[in-house]
C-alpha positions in Angstrom: 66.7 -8.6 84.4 70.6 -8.2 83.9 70.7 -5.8 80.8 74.0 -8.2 79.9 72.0 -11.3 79.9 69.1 -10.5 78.1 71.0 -8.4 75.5 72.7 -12.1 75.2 69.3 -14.0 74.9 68.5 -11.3 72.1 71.7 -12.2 70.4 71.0 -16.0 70.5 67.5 -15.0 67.7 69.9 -14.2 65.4 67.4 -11.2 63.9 69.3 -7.7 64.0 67.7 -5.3 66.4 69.2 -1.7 66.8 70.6 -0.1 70.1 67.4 2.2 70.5 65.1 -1.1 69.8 66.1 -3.1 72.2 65.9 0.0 74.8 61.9 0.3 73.5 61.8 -3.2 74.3 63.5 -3.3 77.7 60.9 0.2 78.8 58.1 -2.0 77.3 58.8 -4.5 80.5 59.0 -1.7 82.4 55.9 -0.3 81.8 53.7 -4.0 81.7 55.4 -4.7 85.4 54.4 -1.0 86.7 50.6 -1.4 85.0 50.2 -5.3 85.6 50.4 -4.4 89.4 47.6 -2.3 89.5 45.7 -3.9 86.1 46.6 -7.4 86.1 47.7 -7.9 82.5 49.4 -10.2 82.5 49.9 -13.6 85.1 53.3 -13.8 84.7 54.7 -11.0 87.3 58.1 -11.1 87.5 60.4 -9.2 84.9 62.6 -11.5 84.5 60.2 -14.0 83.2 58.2 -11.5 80.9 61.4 -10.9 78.7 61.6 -14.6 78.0 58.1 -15.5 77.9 56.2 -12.3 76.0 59.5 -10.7 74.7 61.5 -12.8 73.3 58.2 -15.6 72.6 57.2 -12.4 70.5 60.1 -12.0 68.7 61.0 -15.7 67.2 58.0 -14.6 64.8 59.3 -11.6 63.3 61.4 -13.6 60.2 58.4 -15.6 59.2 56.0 -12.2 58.6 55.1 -12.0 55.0 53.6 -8.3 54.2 53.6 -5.0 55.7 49.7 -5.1 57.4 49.7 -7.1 60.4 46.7 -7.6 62.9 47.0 -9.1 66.5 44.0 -10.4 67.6 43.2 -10.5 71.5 46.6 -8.9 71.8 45.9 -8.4 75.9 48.7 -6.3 76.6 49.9 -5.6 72.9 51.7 -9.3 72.7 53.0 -10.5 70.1 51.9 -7.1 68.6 54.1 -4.3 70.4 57.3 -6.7 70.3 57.0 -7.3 66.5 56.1 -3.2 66.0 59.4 -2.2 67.3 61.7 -4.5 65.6 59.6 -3.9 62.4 59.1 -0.3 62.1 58.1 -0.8 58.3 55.4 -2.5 58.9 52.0 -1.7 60.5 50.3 -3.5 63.3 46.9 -3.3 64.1 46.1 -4.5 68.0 42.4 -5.4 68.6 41.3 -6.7 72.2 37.5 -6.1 73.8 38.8 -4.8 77.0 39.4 -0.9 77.8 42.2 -1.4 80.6 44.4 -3.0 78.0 43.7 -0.9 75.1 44.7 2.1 77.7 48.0 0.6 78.4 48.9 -0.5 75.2 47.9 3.7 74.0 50.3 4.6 77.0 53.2 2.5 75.5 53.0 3.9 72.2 53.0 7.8 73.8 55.4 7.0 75.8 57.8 5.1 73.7 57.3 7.0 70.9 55.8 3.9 68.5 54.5 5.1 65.6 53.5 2.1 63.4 50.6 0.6 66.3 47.0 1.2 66.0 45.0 0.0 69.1 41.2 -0.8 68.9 39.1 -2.1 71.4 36.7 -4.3 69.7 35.4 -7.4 70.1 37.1 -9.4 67.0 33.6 -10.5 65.1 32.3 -7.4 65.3 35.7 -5.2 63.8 35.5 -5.0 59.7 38.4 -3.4 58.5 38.6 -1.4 55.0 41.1 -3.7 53.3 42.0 -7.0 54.4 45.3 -7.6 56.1 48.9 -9.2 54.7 49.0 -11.5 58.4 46.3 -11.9 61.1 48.8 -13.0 64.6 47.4 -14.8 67.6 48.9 -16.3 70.6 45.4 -16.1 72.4 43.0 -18.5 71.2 42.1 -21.1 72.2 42.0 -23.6 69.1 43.1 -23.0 65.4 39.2 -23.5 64.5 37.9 -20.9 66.9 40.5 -18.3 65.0 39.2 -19.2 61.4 35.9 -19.0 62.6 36.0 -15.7 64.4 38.7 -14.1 62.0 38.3 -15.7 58.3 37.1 -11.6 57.3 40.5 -9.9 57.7 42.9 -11.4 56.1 43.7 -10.4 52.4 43.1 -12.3 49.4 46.5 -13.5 49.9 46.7 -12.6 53.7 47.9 -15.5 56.1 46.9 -16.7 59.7 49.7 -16.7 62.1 48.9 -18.7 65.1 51.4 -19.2 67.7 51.2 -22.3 69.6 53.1 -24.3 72.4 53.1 -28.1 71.8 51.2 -29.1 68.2 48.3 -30.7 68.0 47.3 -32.4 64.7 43.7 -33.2 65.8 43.6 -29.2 66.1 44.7 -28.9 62.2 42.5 -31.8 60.9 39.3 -30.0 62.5 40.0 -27.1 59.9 41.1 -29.1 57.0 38.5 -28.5 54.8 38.8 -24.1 55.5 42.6 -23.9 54.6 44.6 -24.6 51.5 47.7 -25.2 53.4 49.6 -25.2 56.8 53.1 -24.8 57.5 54.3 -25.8 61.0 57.3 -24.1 62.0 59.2 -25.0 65.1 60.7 -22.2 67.1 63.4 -21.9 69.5 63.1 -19.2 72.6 66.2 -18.9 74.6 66.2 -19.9 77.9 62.5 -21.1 77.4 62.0 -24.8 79.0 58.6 -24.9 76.6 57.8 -26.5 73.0 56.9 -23.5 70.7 56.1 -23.4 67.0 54.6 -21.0 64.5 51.1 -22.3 61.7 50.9 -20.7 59.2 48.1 -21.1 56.6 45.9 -19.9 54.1 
């Protein structure tokens, strides 16, 4: 992509990300279009569309994050995980995913860009038990909210929060885990040049 015009699409999130930030994100393409042709991380294959539709679909998140302990589950190839890690280098991210070739390249990316604040674990998300519970647990992977409470209601904090990021919302989706949460939040977000319904639930 045009340096120019995604340094413009970065602009249009209104969230203030430094000179050698948005060069970590632009080598984090990079690297998931030189992997993704020999791993197949990711479906979308074309640069141009992985800035808008893991970068900057990463990003719109970063202003709602409450705490300083994040964990992405089923982070695949570190999404939303490694976006929000660089922008936020005070907080720490935890990235959990079962399989070993996406654990490897998300490891490469932190050696390589120098990201400090990421700790990857392959482990199926049931089976990981953390030693303290954490401030947000992210998501952009499963399937229904319910499926994320079940599989995840033993990391978050006493006052830790889910973060599930969604395309199109579906109340039926929200009323199946009515009785497990004390409140949702449904936040609409806005990705530049994204031709996609996106929003952001958030609950307790």
């Amino acid at each position: 992509m045009n340096i120019g015009k995604a340094e413009a699409l970065l602009n249009e999130l209104d969230i203030k990300i430094s000179a050698e930030q948005k060069e970590k994100l632009f080598k984090f393409v990079a690297l998931l279009d030189k992997w993704n042709k020999a791993y197949n991380l990711t479906s979308v294959r074309d640069p141009n569309e992985m800035w808008v539709k893991h970068i900057l679909d990463s990003l719109v998140v970063s202003p709602h994050l409450v705490g300083s302990r994040f964990i992405d589950v089923g982070t695949g190839p570190g999404l939303p995980g490694i976006p929000l890690a660089i922008i936020n280098p005070d907080k720490e991210f935890v990235l959990l995913d079962s399989l070993g070739k996406r654990i490897r390249f998300i490891e490469q990316v932190l050696l390589q860009l120098g990201i400090k604040n990421v700790t990857p674990v392959q482990s199926r998300v049931e089976e990981y038990q953390p030693e303290q519970g954490f401030d947000g647990v992210l998501s952009r992977a499963f399937a229904s909210l319910s499926d994320m409470v079940h599989w995840c209601e033993h990391l978050p904090s006493e006052k830790g929060k889910f973060y599930a990021l969604k395309g199109i919302y579906k109340q039926e989706e929200v009323t199946e885990i009515k009785d497990k949460i004390k409140h949702i939040d449904v936040i609409p977000l806005r990705v530049p040049s994204l031709n996609a319904e996106r929003c952001l639930l958030v609950f307790k």
